[in-house]
N, C-alpha and C positions, 0 to 999 in steps of 0.2 A: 593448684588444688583441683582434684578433679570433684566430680557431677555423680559419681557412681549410686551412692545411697536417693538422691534427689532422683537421679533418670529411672531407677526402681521403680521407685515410691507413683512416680507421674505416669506411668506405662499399665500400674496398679488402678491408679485414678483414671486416666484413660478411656479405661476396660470398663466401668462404671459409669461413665459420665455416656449423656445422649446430646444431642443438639439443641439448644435451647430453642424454647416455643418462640416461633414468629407473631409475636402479640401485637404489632402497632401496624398501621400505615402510614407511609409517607409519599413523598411525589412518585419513590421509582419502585413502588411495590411497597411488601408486607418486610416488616423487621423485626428482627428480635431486639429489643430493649435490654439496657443494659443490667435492670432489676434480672431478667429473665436469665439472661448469661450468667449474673452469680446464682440463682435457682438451679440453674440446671449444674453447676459445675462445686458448687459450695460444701457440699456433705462429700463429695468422693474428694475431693480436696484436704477438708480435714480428717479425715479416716485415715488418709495417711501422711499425714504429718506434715502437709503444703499449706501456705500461705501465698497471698499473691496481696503485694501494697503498690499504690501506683503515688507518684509523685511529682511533682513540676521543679524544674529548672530552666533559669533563663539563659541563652548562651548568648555572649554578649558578639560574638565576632559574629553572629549573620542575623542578632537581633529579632532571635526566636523565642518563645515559651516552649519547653522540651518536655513530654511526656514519660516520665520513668514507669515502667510496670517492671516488677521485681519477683519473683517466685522463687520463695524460700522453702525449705526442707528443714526440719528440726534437727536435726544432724550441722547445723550452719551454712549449707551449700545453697549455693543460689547461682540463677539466671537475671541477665537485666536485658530490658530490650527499653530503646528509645526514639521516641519517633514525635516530630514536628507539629506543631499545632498551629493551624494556619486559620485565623478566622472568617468567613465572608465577609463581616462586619465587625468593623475594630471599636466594638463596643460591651458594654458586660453582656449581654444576650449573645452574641456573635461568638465570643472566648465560652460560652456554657456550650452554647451548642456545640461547636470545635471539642470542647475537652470533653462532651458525651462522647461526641463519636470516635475521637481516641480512645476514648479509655475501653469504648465498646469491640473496636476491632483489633486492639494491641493484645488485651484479655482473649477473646476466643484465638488470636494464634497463640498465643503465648501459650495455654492448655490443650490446644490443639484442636477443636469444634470449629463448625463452620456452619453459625447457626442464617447466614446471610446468602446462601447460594442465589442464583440467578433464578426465579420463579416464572418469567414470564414462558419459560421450556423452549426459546427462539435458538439455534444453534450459533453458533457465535464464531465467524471467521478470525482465525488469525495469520496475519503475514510476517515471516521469518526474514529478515536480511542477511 
């Protein structure tokens, strides 16, 4: 099945959307919150016909809780992206905080913003192997 009505509709959204406001702080700088990501991405989303639902699945072979974010198109086409949820602390406070920060960084790529860039403006080496 292809993507063609959904890769539209999102390049539409896109075009609309800005980077959500860096509202919080934490240890490594300022953050955009998760409320802030659907602000900033919520009304160009449904203007054209996108949804986005995230969901948990446990995988039993590596004994993970699995993050699903899903972005639908009214048309029925969808994207899924899934990605690991590892807690610092294997406690309910530990799995909240973990499935914020999933749900916070899966959502702006998944839409495409990058409301998290590096703030402190320090140039950042990287070594290629």
């Amino acid at each position: 099945m292809s993507n063609n009505a959904l890769a539209k509709s999102l390049a539409v959204a896109q075009g609309m959307m800005s980077n959500a406001d860096k509202n919080a702080k934490g240890n490594f700088g300022k953050y955009a919150t998760l409320a802030s990501i659907w602000e900033a991405i919520r009304d160009p989303l449904s203007k054209n016909g996108l949804s986005v639902i995230q969901t948990f699945e446990y995988d039993d072979a590596v004994r993970v809780v699995m993050l699903r974010t899903t972005l639908m198109h009214e048309s029925g086409e969808s994207i899924d992206s899934i990605y690991p949820v590892f807690p610092v602390k294997n406690d309910p406070q530990g799995y909240g905080s973990a499935i914020t920060y999933a749900r916070r960084y899966t959502l702006a790529a998944m839409v495409g913003i990058a409301p998290d860039d590096d703030d402190d403006g320090a140039p950042r080496e990287i070594s290629v192997r």
